[in-house]
Backbone as CSV, one residue per row, in Angstrom:
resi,resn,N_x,N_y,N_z,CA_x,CA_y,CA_z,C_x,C_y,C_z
1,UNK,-1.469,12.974,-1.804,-0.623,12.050,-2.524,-0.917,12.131,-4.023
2,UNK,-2.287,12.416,-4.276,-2.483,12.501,-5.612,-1.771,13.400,-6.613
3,UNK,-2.109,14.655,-5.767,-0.896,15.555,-6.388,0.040,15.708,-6.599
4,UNK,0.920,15.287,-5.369,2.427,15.038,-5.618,2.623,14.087,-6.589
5,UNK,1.970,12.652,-7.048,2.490,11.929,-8.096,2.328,12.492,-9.103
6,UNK,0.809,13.506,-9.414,0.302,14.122,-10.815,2.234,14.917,-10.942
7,UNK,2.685,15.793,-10.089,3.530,16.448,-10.397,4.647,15.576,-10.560
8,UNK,5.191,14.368,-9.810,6.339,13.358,-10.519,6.057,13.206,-11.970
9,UNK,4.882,13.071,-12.252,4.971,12.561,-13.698,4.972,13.374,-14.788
10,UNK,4.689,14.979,-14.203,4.976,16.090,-15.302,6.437,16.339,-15.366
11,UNK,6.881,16.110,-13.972,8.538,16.244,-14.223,9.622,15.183,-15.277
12,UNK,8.501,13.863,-14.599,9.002,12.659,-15.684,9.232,13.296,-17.093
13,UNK,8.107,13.704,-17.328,7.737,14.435,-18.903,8.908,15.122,-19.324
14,UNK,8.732,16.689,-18.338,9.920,17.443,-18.669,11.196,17.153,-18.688
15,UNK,12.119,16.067,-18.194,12.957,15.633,-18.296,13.269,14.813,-19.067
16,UNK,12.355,14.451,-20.229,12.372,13.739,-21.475,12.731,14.576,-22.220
17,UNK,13.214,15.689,-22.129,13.915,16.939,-22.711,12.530,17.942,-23.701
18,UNK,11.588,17.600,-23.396,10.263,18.485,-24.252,10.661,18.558,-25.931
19,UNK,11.070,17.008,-26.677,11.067,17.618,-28.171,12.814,17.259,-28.748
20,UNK,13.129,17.313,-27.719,14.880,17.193,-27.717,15.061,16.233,-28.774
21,UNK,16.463,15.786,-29.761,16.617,14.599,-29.691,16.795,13.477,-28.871
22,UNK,17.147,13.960,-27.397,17.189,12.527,-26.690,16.322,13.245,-25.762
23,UNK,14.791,12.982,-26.306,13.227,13.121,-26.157,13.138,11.821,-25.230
24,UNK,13.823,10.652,-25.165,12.783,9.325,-24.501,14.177,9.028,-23.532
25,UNK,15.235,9.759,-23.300,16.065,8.747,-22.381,15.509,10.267,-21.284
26,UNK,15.578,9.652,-20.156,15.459,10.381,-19.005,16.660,11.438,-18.554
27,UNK,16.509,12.332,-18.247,17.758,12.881,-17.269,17.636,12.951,-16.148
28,UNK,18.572,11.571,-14.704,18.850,11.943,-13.813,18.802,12.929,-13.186
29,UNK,19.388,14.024,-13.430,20.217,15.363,-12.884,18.913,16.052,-12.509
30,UNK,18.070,16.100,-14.209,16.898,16.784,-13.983,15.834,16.352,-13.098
31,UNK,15.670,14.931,-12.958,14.710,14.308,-12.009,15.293,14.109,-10.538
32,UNK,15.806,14.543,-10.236,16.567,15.030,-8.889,16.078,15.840,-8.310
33,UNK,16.831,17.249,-9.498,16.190,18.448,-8.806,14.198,18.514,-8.772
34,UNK,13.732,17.772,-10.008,11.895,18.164,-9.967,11.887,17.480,-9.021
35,UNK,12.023,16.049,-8.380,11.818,15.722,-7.377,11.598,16.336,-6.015
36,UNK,13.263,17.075,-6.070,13.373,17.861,-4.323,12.615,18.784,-4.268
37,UNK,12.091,19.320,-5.785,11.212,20.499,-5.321,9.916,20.392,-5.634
38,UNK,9.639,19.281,-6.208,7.907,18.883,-5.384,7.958,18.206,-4.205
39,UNK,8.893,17.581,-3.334,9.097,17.460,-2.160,8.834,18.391,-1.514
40,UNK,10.135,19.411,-1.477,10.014,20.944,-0.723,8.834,21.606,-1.283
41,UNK,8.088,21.347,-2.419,6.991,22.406,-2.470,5.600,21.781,-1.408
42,UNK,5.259,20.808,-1.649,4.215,19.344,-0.478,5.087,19.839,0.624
43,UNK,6.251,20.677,0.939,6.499,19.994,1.886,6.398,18.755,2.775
44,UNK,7.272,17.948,2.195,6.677,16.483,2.677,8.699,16.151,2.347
45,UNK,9.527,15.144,3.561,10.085,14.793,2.866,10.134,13.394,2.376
46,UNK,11.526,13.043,1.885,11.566,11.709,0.519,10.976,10.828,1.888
47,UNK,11.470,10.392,2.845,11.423,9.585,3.713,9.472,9.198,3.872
48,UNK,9.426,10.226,4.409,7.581,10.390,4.333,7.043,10.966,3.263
49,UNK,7.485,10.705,2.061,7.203,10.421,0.906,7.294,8.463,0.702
50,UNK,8.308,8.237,0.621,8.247,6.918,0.350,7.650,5.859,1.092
51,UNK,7.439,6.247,2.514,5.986,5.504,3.771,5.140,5.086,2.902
52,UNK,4.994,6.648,2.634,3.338,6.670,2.175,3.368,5.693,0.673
53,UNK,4.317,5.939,0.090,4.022,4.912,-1.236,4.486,4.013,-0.637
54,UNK,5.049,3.140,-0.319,5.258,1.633,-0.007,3.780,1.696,0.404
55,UNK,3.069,2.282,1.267,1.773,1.871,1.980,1.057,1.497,0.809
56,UNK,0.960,2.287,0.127,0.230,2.191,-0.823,0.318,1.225,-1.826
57,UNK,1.922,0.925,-2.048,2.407,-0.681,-3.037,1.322,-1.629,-2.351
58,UNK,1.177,-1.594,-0.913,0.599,-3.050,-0.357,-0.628,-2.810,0.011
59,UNK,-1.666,-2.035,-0.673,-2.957,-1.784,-0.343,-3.133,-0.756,-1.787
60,UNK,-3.384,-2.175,-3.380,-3.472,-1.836,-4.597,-4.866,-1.181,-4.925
61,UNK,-5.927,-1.377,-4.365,-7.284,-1.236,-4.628,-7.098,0.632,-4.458
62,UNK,-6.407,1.108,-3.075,-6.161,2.360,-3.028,-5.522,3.086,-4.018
63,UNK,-4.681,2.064,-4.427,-3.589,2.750,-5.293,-3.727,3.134,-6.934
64,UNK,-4.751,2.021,-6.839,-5.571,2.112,-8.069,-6.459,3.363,-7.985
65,UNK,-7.394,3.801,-6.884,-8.509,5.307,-7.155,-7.179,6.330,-6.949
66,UNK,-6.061,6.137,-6.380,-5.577,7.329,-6.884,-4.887,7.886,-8.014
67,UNK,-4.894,6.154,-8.434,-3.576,6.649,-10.054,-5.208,7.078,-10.805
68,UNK,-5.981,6.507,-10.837,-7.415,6.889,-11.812,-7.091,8.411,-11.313
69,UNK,-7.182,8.930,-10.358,-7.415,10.936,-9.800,-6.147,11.128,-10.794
70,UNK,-4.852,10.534,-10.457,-3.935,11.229,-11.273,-4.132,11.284,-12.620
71,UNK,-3.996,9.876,-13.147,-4.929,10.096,-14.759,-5.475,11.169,-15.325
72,UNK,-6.730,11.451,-14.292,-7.818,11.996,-14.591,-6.952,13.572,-14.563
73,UNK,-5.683,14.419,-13.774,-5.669,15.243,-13.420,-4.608,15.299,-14.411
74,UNK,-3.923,14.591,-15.213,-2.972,14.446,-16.246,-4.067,15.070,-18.007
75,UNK,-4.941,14.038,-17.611,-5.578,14.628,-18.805,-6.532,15.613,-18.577
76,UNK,-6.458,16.294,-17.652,-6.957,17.608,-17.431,-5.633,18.955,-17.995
77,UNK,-4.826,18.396,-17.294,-3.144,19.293,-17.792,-3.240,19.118,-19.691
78,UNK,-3.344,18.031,-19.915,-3.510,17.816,-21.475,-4.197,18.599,-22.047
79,UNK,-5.768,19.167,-21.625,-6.991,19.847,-21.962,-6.187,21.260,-22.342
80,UNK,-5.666,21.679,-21.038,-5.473,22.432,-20.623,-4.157,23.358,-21.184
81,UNK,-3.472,22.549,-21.572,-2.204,23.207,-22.404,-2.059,22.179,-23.531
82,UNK,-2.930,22.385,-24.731,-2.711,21.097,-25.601,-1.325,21.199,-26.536
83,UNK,-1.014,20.315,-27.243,0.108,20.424,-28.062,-0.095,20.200,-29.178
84,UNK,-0.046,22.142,-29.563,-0.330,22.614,-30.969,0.324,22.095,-32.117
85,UNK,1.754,21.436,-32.190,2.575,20.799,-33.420,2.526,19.665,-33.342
86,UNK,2.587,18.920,-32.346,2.312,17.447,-32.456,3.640,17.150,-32.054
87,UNK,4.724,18.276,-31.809,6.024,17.272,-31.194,5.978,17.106,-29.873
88,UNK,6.685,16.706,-29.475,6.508,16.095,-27.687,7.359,17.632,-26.961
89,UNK,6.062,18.389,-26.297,6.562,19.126,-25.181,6.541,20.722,-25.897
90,UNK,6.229,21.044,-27.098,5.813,21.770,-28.044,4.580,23.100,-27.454
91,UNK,4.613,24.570,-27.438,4.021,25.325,-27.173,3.166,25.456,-27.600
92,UNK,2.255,26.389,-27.569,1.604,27.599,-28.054,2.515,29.264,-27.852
93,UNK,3.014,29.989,-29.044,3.600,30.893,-28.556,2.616,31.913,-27.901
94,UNK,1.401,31.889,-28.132,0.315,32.728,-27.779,0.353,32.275,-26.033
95,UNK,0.772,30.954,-25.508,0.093,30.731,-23.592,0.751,31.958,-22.742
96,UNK,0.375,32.753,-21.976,1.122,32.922,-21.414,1.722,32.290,-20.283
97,UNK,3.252,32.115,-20.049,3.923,30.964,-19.257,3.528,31.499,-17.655
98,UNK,2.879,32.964,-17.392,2.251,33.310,-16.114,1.389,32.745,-15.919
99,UNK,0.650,32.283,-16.358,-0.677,31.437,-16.252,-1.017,30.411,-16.316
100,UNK,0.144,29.599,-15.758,0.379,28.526,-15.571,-0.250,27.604,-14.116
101,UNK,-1.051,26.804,-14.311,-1.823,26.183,-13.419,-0.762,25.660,-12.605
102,UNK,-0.820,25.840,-10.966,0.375,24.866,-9.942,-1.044,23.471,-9.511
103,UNK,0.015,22.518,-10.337,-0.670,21.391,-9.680,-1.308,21.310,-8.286
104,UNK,0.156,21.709,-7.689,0.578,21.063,-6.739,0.167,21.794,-5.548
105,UNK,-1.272,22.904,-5.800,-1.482,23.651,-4.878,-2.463,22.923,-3.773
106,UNK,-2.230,22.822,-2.610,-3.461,22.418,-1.692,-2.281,21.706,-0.372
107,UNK,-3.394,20.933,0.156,-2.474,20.770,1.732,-2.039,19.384,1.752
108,UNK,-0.847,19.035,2.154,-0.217,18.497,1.598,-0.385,16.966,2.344
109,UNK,-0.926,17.268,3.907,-1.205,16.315,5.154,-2.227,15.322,4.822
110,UNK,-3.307,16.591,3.811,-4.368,15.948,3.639,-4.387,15.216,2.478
111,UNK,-3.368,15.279,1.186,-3.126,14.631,0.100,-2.505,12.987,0.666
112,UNK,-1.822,13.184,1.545,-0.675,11.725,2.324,-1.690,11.116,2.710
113,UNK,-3.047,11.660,3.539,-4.269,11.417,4.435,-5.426,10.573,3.295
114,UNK,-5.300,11.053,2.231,-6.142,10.414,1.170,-5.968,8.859,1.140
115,UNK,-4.437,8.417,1.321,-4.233,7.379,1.053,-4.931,6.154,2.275
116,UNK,-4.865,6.881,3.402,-4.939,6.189,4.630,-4.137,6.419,5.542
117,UNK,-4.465,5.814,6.856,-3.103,5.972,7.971,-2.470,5.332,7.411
118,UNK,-1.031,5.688,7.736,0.439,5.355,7.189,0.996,4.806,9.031
């Protein structure tokens, strides 16, 4: 579970358009598709996706050590690809975009399993 939210919230990001002028309104369209495909990538779907977070709305103490892991795995992504100009979503032309860390790698039963039985 940890992972899959770390990756909602990079998509959140990217769909703030990375720098755009309309940098802070969200795009629907785009948070659709990042959605279905950190779904389909967890393989996990929305349905048993959303179990598991409601479980988690009503058992906060949990919900709390995992947003701290996500935090913690957000400002690891930060470390990790910092932002050289200071605008929002801004490169390094030097990264290469192959070498790009997948969050979202590991098993996906056992991420849902972190939280507790569902």
């Amino acid at each position: 579970m940890v992972r899959i939210i770390s990756d909602i919230h990079v998509a959140e990001y990217y769909s703030q358009g990375l720098g755009m002028p309309s940098a802070f309104k969200k795009n629907p369209d785009s948070l659709s598709l990042y959605y279905n495909s950190i779904l389909h990538h967890h393989q996990i779907s929305y349905d048993s996706f959303m179990n598991a977070y409601r479980w988690l709305m009503k058992h906060p103490v949990i919900m709390d050590s995992i947003y701290n892991q996500v935090l913690s795995n957000l400002e690891q992504l930060r470390k990790e690809y910092p932002n050289n100009t200071g605008k929002p979503g801004a490169r390094n032309p030097e990264d290469d975009p192959s070498k790009t860390r997948d969050t979202a790698a590991g098993n996906n039963a056992t991420n849902i399993q972190e939280a507790g039985e569902i």
